[in-house]
C-alpha positions as CSV (number, residue, x, y, z in Angstrom):
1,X,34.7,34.9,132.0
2,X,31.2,33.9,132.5
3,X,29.6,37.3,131.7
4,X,31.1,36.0,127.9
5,X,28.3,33.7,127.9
6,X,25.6,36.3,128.1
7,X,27.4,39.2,126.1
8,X,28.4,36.9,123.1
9,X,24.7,35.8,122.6
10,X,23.3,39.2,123.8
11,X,25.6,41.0,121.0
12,X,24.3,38.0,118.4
13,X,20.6,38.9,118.9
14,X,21.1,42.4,118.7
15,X,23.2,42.5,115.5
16,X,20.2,40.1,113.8
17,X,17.0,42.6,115.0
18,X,19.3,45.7,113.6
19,X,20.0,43.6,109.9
20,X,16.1,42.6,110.0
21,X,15.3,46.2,110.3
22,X,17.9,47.3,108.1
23,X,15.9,44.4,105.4
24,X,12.5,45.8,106.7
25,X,13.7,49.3,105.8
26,X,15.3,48.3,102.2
27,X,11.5,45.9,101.9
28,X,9.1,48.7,102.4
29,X,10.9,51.1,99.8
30,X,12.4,53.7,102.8
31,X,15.3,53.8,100.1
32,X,13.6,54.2,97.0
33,X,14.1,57.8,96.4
34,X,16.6,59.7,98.9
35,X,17.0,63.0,96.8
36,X,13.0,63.8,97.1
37,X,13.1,64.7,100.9
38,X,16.3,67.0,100.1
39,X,14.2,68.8,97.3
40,X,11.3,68.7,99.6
41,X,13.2,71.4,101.6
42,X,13.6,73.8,99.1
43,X,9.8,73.9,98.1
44,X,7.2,76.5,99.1
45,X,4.2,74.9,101.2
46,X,1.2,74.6,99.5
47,X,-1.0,75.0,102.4
């Protein structure tokens, strides 16, 4: 029973840092445009 009292916070903590990066990730435009790196892959190199 007393390990509860570290799990419950533990598994509190570690839901919020995955929802701020899951905000950081939406913030920053990671989102914007999913088909572009899917196109990307069919493209000849430039180089």
């Amino acid at each position: 029973m007393d390990i509860l009292f570290v799990l419950i916070p533990l598994s509190v903590v570690l839901a919020l840092v995955v929802l701020a990066g899951l905000w950081w990730a939406v913030y920053r435009g990671q989102f914007e445009d999913i088909e572009e790196e899917g196109r990307r892959i069919f493209e000849e190199d430039k180089e």
